[in-house]
NULUMLO-753604 format. One record per residue (C-alpha): residue in one letter; x, y, z. Coordinates in Angstrom, 3 decimals. Each point is the difference from the previous one (the first is absolute). Layout:
<rs>
{r 'A' {X Y Z}} ...
</rs>
This chain:
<rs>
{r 'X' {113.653 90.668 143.772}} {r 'X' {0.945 -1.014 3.302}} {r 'X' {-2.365 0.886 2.775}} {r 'X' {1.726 1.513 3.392}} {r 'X' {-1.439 -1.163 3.117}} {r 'X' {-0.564 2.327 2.533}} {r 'X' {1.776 -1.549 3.176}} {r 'X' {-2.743 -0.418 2.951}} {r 'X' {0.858 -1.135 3.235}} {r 'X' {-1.674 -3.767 0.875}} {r 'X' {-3.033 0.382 2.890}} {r 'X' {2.882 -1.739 1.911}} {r 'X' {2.642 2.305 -0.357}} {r 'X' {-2.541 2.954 0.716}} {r 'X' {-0.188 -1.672 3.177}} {r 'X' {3.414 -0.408 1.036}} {r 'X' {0.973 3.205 -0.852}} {r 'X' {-3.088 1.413 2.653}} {r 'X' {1.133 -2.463 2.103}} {r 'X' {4.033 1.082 -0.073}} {r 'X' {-1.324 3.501 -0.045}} {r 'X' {-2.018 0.054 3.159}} {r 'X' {2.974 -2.468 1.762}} {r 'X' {2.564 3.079 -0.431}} {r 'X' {-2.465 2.935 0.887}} {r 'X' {-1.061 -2.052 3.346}} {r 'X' {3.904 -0.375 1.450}} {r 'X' {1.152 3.615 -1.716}} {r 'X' {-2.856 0.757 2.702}} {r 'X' {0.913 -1.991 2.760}} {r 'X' {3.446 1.396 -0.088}} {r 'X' {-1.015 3.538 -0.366}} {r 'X' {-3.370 -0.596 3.031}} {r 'X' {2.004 -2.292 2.362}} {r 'X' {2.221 1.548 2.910}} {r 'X' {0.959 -0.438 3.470}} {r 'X' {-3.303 1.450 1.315}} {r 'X' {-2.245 -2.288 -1.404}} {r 'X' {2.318 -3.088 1.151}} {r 'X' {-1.605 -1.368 3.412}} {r 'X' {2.538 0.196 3.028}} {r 'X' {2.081 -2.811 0.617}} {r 'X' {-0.509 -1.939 -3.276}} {r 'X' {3.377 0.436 -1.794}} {r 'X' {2.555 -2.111 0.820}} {r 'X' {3.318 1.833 0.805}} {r 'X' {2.075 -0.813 -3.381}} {r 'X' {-2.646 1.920 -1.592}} {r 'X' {0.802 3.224 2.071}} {r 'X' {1.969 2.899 -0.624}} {r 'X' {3.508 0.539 1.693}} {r 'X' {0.152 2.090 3.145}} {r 'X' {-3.892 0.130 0.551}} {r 'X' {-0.396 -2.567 3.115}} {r 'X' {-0.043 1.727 3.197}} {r 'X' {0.629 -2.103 3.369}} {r 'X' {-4.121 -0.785 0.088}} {r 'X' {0.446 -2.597 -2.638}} {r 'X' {3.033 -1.861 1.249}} {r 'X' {-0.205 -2.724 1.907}} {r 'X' {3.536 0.349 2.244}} {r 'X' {-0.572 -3.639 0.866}} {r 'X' {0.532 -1.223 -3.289}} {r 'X' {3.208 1.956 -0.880}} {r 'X' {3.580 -1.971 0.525}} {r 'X' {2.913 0.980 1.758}} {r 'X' {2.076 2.711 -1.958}} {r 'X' {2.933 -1.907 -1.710}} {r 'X' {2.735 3.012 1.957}} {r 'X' {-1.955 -0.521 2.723}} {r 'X' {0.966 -3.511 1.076}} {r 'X' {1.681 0.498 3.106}} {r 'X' {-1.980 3.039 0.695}} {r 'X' {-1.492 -2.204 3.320}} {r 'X' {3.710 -1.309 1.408}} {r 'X' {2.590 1.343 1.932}} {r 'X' {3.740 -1.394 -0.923}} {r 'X' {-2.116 -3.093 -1.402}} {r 'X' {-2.251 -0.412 3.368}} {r 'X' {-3.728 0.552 0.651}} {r 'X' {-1.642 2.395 2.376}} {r 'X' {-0.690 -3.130 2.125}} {r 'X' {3.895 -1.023 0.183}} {r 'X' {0.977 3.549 1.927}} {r 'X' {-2.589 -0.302 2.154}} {r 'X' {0.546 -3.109 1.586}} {r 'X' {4.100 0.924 -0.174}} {r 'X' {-1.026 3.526 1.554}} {r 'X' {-2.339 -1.533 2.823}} {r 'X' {-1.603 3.036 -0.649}} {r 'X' {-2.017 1.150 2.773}} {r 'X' {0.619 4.135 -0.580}} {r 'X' {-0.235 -0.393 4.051}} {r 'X' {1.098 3.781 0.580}} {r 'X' {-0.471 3.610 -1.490}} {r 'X' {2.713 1.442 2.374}} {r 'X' {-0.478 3.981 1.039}} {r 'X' {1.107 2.432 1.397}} {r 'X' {-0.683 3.703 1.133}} {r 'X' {2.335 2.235 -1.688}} {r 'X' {-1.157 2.266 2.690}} {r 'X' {-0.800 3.542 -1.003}} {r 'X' {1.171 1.829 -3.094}} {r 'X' {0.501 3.672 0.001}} {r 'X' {-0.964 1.869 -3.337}} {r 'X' {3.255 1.023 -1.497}} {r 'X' {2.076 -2.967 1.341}} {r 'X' {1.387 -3.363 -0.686}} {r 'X' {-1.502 -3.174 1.751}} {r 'X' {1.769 -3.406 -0.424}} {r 'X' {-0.616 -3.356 1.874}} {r 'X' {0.405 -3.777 -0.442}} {r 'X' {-2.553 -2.468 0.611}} {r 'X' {1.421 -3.863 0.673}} {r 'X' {-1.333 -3.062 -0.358}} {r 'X' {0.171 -2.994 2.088}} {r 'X' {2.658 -2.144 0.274}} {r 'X' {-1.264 -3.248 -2.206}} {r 'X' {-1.720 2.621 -2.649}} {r 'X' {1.149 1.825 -2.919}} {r 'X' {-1.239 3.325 -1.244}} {r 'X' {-2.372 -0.747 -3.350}} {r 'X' {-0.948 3.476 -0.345}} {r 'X' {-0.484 3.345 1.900}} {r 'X' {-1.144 3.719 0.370}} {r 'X' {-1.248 3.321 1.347}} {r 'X' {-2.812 1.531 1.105}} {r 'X' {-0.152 3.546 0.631}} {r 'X' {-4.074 1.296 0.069}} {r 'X' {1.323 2.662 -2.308}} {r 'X' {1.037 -0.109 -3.769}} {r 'X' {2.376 3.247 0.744}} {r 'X' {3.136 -1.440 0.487}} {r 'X' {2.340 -2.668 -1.850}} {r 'X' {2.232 -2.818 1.026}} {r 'X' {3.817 0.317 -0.411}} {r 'X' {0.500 -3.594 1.427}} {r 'X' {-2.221 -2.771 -1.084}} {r 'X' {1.726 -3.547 0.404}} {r 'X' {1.172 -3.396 1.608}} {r 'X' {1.890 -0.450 2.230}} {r 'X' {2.377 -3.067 1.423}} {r 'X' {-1.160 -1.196 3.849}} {r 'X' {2.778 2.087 1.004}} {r 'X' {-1.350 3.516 -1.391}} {r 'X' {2.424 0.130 -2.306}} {r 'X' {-0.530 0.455 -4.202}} {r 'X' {-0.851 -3.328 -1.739}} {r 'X' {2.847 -1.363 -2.333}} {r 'X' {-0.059 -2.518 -2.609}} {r 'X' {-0.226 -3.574 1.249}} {r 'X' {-1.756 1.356 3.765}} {r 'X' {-3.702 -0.360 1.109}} {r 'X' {-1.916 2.828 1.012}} {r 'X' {-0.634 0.373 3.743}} {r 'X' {-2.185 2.775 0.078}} {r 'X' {-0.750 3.611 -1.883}} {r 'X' {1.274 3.721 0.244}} {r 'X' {-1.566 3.037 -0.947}} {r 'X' {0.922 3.588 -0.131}} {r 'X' {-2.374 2.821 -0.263}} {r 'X' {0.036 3.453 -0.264}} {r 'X' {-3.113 2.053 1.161}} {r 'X' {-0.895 3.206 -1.856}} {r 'X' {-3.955 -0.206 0.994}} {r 'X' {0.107 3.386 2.260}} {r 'X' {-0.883 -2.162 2.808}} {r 'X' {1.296 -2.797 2.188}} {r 'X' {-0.796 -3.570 -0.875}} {r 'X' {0.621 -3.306 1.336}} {r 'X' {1.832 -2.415 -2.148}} {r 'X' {-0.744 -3.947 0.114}} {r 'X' {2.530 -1.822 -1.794}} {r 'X' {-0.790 -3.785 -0.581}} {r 'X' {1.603 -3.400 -1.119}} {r 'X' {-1.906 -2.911 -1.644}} {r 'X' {1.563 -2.893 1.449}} {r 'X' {-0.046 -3.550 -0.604}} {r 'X' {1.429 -3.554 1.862}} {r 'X' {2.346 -1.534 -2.616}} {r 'X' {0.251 -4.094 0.023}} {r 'X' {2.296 -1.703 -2.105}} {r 'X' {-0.175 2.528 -2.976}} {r 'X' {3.957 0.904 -0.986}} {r 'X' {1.120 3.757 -0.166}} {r 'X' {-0.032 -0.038 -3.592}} {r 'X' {-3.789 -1.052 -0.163}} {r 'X' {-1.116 2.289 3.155}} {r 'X' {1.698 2.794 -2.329}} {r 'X' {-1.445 -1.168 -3.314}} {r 'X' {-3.443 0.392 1.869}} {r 'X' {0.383 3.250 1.838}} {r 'X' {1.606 2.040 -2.831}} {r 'X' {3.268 0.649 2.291}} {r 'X' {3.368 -1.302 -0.300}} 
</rs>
């Protein structure tokens, strides 16, 4: 009669088997124990992170590159800030006003403010001491007082405004003027917004 053996593991094997068995159980708990509150701040490495969860405290702006559609973001018509100015001569040598004089509540008040001679009108304005009211007229205009057309430089600013405050104001228009040097029309335009 043949005699069946009763299959017993080696001592070995017992011990590999513990040995696989305690290896599983120990990362089965790490996975399930380990989260982002017991991580200590600052010690994984951004890859590692999940989308959308930095916030402008972790990003250092001086390590970030230019954005590809954003190449010429810092020229003008292919020049530098530092190419107008020396072209411009810019010394914004006069903010031009004038007294509109009083404006009755209920009316219209217009007036024109020039610049001098050698300057061009960069910019320009109202001021009122009340926010009842609007402007009708808000504009340059050419050294002559008349509307700015394509291809002229502006020689000053015009305003129009009509006073429904109740009471009488006085209106201050103004014009932001500046010299010009060799800069051409086109570029004087380009800069200013007009033409």
């Amino acid at each position: 009669m043949v005699r069946v053996s009763r299959l017993r593991p080696s001592p070995a094997m017992a011990v590999a088997l513990l040995a696989l068995f305690v290896a599983l159980g120990g990362s089965a708990y790490a996975v399930g124990s380990i989260n982002g509150s017991k991580l200590k701040n600052r010690s994984v490495a951004g890859k590692k992170l999940k989308k959308h969860t930095i916030t402008g405290k972790e990003i250092n702006f001086r390590k970030l590159g230019v954005v590809p559609s954003a190449q010429n973001a810092s020229t003008l018509g292919g020049k530098g800030a530092g190419a107008y100015l020396s072209e411009l001569d810019t010394r914004m040598s006069s903010t031009a006003a004038d007294n509109c004089g009083p404006a009755m509540s209920g009316s219209n008040t217009a007036c024109s403010v020039p610049c001098p001679a050698n300057e061009v009108a960069v910019g320009g304005g109202i001021y009122s001491g009340s926010a009842d009211g609007y402007m009708y007229t808000d504009g340059p205009i050419t050294h002559s007082g008349t509307p700015v057309t394509p291809g002229q430089l502006a020689g000053g600013w015009t305003i129009g405004f009509y006073n429904n405050s109740g009471t009488t104001l006085t209106i201050r228009a103004y014009a932001i003027c500046a010299r010009v040097g060799s800069a051409t029309t086109t570029e004087v335009q380009g800069l200013t917004g007009m033409g």
